[in-house]
N, C-alpha and C positions, 0 to 999 in steps of 0.2 A: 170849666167843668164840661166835661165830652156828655153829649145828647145819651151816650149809648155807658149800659153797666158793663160790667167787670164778662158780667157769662157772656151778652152780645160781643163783645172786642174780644173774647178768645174765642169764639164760633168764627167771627171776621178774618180772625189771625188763620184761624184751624184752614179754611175754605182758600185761602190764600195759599197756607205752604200746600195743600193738597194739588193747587191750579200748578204751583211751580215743579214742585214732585211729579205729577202726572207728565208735564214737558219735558222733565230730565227723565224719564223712565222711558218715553216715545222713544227720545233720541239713544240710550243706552242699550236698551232694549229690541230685541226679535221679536214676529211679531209671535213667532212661537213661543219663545221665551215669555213674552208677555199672558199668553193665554194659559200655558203649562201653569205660571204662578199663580194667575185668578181660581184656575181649578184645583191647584194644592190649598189654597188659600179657603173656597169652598169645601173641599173636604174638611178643614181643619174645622171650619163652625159647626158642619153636621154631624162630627164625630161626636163634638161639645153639646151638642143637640140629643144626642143619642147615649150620652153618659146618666145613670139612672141618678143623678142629682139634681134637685130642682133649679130651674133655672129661668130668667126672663127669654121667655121663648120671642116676644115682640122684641127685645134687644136681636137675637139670634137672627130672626129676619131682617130686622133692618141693615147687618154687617152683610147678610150674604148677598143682599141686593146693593149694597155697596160698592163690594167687590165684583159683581157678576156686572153691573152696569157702569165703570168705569170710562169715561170717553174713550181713554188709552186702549183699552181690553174691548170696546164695542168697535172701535175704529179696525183692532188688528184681528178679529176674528171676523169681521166683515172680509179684512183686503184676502186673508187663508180661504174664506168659502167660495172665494172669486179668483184663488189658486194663484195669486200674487208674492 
């Protein structure tokens, strides 16, 4: 019997494919490409944000600081403000 339930082993699972997605996005990816997407990707949750439907606005922020605080996306907008 595993210490851990069913939700903790797909949080574990989730965190993982994220660790290995995030290294195949570095290496595929520009780091333009990489920032252009975080911010179409932000747009997408503010538009959802801004649709007169009710909505878990605490969901809403936690996907935009998600996406806005990506290793991947803090690494490549770092190396663009340093004009790499």
């Amino acid at each position: 019997m595993s210490c851990f339930d069913s939700t903790q082993r797909n949080k574990i699972r989730g965190s993982e494919l994220k660790r290995r997605f995030d290294r195949l996005e570095r290496q595929a990816m520009s780091d333009q490409e990489l920032a252009v997407q975080a911010i179409s990707e932000a747009q997408q949750i503010l538009e959802e944000y801004l649709e007169p439907t009710h909505h878990d606005n605490e969901r809403l922020l936690d996907r935009l600081v998600e996406v806005l605080e990506r290793p991947s996306v803090l690494v490549a907008v770092d190396r663009l403000r340093r004009g790499h």
